[in-house]
C-alpha positions in Angstrom: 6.5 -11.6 -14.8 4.8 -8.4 -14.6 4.6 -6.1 -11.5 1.4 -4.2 -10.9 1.0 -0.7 -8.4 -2.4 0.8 -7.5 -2.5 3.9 -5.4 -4.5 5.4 -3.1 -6.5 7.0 -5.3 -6.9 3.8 -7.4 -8.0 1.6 -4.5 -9.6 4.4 -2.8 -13.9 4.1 -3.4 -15.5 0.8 -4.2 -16.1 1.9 -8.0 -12.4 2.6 -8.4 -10.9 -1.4 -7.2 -13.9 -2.8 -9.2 -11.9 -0.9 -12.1 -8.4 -2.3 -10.5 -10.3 -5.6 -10.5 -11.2 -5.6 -14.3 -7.8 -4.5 -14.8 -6.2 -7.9 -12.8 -9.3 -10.2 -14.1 -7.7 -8.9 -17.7 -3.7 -9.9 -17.2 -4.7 -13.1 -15.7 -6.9 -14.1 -18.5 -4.4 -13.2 -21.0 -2.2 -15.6 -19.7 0.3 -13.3 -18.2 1.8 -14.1 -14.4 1.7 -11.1 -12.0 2.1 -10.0 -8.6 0.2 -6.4 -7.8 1.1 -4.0 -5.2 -1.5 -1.9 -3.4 -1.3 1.3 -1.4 -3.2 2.4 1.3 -7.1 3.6 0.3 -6.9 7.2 -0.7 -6.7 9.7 2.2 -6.2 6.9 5.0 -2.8 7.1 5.6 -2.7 11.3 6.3 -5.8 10.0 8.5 -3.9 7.5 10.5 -1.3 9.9 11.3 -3.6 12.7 12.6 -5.3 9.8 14.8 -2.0 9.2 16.2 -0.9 12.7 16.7 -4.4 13.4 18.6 -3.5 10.1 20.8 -0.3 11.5 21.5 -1.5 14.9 22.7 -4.4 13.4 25.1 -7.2 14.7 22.9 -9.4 11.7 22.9 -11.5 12.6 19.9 -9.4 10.4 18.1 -11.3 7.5 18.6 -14.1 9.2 16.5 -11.8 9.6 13.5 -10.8 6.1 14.6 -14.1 4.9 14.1 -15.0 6.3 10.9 -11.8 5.5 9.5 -13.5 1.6 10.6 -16.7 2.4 8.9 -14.9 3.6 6.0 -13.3 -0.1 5.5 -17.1 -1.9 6.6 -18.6 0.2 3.8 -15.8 -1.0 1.5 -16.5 -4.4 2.3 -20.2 -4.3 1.4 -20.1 -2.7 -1.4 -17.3 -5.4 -2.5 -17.7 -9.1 -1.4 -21.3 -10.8 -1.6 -23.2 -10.6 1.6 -23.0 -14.7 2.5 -19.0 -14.0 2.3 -18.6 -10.8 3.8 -18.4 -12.4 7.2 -14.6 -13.4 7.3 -13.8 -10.4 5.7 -15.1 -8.4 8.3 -13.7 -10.5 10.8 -9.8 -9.9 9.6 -10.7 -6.1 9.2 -12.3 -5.8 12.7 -9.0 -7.8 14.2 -6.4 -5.1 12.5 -8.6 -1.9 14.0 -8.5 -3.9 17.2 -4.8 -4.0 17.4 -4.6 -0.3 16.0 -6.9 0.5 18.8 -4.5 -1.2 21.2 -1.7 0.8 20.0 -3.3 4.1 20.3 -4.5 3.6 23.8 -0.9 2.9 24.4 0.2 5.9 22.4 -2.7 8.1 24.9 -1.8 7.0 28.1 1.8 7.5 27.4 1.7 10.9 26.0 4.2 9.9 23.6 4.6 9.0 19.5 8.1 7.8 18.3 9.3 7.5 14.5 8.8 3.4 15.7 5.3 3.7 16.6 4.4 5.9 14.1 5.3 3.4 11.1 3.5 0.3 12.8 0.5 2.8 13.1 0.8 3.8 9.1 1.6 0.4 8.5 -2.2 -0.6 9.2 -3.6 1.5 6.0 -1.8 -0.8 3.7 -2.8 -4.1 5.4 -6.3 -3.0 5.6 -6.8 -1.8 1.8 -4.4 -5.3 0.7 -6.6 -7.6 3.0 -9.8 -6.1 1.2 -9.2 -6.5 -1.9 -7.5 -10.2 -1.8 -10.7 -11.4 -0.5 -12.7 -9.3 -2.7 -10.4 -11.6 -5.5 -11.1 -14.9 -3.6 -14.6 -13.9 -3.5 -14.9 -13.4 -7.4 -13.0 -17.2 -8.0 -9.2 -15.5 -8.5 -6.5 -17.8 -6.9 -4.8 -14.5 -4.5 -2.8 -14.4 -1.2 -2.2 -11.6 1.0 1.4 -11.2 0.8 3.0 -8.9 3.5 5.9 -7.2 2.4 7.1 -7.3 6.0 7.8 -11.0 5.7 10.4 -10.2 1.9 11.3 -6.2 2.2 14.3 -6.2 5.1 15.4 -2.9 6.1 17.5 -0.8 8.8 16.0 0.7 11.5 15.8 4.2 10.4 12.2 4.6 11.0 10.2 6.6 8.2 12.3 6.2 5.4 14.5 2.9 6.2 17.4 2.0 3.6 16.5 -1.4 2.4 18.6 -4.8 2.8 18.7 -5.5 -0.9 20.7 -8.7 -0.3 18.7 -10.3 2.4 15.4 -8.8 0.3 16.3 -10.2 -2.9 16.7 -13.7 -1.5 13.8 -13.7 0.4 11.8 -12.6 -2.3 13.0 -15.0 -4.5 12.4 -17.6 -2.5 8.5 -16.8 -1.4 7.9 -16.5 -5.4 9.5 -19.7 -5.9 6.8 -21.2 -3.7 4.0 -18.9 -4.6 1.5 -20.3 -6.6 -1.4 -17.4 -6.6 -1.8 -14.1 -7.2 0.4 -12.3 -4.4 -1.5 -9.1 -3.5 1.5 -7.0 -1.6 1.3 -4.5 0.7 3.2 -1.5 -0.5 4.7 1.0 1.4 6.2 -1.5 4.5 9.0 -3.4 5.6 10.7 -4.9 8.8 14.5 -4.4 10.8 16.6 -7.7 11.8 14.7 -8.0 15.1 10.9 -8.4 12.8 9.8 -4.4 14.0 7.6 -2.8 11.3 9.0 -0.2 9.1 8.2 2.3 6.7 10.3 3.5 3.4 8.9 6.9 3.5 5.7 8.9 1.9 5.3 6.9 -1.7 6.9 3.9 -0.8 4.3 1.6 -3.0 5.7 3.0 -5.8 9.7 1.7 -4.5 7.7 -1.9 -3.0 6.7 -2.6 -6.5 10.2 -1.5 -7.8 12.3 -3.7 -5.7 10.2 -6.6 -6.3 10.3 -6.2 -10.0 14.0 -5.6 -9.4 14.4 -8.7 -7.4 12.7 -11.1 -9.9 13.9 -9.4 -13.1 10.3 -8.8 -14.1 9.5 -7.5 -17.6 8.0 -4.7 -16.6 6.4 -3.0 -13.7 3.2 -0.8 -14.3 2.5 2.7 -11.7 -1.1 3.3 -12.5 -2.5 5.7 -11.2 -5.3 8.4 -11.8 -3.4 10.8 -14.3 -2.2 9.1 -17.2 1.6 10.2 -17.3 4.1 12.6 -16.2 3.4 16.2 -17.0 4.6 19.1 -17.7 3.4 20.3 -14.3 1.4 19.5 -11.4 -2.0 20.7 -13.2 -3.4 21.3 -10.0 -1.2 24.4 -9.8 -0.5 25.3 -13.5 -3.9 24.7 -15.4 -2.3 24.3 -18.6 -0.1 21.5 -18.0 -0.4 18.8 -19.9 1.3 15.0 -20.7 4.7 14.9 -21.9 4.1 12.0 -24.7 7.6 10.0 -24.0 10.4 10.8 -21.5 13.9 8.8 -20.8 14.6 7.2 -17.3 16.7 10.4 -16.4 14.6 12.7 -17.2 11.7 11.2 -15.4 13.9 10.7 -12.2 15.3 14.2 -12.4 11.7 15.7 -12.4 10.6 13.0 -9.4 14.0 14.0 -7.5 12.6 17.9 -8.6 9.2 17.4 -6.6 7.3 15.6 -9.2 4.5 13.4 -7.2 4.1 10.8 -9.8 6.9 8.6 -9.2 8.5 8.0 -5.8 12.2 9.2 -6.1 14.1 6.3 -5.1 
């Protein structure tokens, strides 16, 4: 078992999941058996809480923002899934902005945003990117389910970075694979307290989705790709010389991650 992570900036333009697409098309041909994590589209979840903020505070342009966040997805879809099977596609999509749009009229009346509804309004970035591109698989003859992580990743209820249940996770996860006979596309990033109420395990948490998965079913391996190809010797946005450091132990990588290191989520 192998466990795959695309971020953002992987699944974030319709040229860059036809790439993830090759990339899943290629494992599955070669025999191996995966299960692929996906983050949010690039952008959309710093979007999502700016939306909510704007709710919060009365300002009711956020339904503009709203709405292009929507057309962003639509646009997605096109460009993705063959005209004469868009249809469905765009019927899931338009039911999860519905359900957003419920919650943020709920968010502007009451003038108030908790850590609680904040996560189940992140939440929707992840479901949104996941639902695209499992039918964008279906579409293209790949045997995939949406998988969401809500259902296997248990947590507490401390709302933007919940501590996970790794006992009640484990089993569950165990379990659903048992049964799972397609290609589970995951939603990274999400989990869910004793009594079912979404929650988040903080900025990054695709990157710690994949893990505990991997963890969970003692996978081989489990593969972060991303758009730089390693960790470097510095964020090369800032230092323009920086450039990959060609191997690195486990401690070493987590000591540069727990030093502010972007590329891999800390815990």
């Amino acid at each position: 078992m192998k466990v795959l992570k695309f971020g953002g900036t992987s699944v974030g333009s319709v040229e860059s999941i036809k790439q993830v697409i090759q990339i899943l098309e290629k494992n599955l041909t070669e025999g191996e058996r995966i299960a692929v994590v996906f983050s949010a589209m690039g952008g959309a979840t710093n979007r999502l809480i700016e939306i909510g903020r704007m709710a919060a505070a009365g300002n009711q342009e956020y339904f503009e923002l709203l709405k292009a966040v929507e057309e962003r997805h639509f646009a997605t879809i096109r460009g993705l899934i063959n005209v004469k099977q868009q249809s469905s596609t765009f019927a899931n999509v338009k039911g999860l902005f519905n359900e957003l749009e419920d919650i943020l009229r709920g968010v502007s009346l009451i003038r108030e945003l908790t850590a609680r509804t904040m996560d189940l309004i992140m939440s929707f970035g992840e479901r949104l990117s996941t639902t695209i591109i499992t039918e964008t698989l279906k579409n293209k003859g790949v045997n995939a389910e949406f998988c969401d992580s809500r259902k296997l990743i248990h947590t507490n209820s401390h709302f933007g970075m919940a501590d996970v249940n790794f006992e009640l996770t484990n089993r569950h996860i165990l379990e659903h694979f048992a049964k799972a006979s397609a290609l589970q596309c995951i939603t990274g990033f999400i989990g869910s307290n004793a009594e079912g109420i979404t929650t988040t395990l903080g900025r990054g948490g695709s990157d710690y989705t994949a893990s505990i998965i991997g963890a969970a079913l003692d996978a081989q391996v489990i593969e972060i790709w991303t758009d730089v190809d390693g960790m470097m010797t510095a964020d090369p946005r800032k230092v323009t010389n920086a450039f990959t450091i060609p191997s690195i132990s486990y401690a070493e990588a987590m000591e540069l991650s727990h030093f502010g290191a972007k590329v891999i989520y800390p815990p």
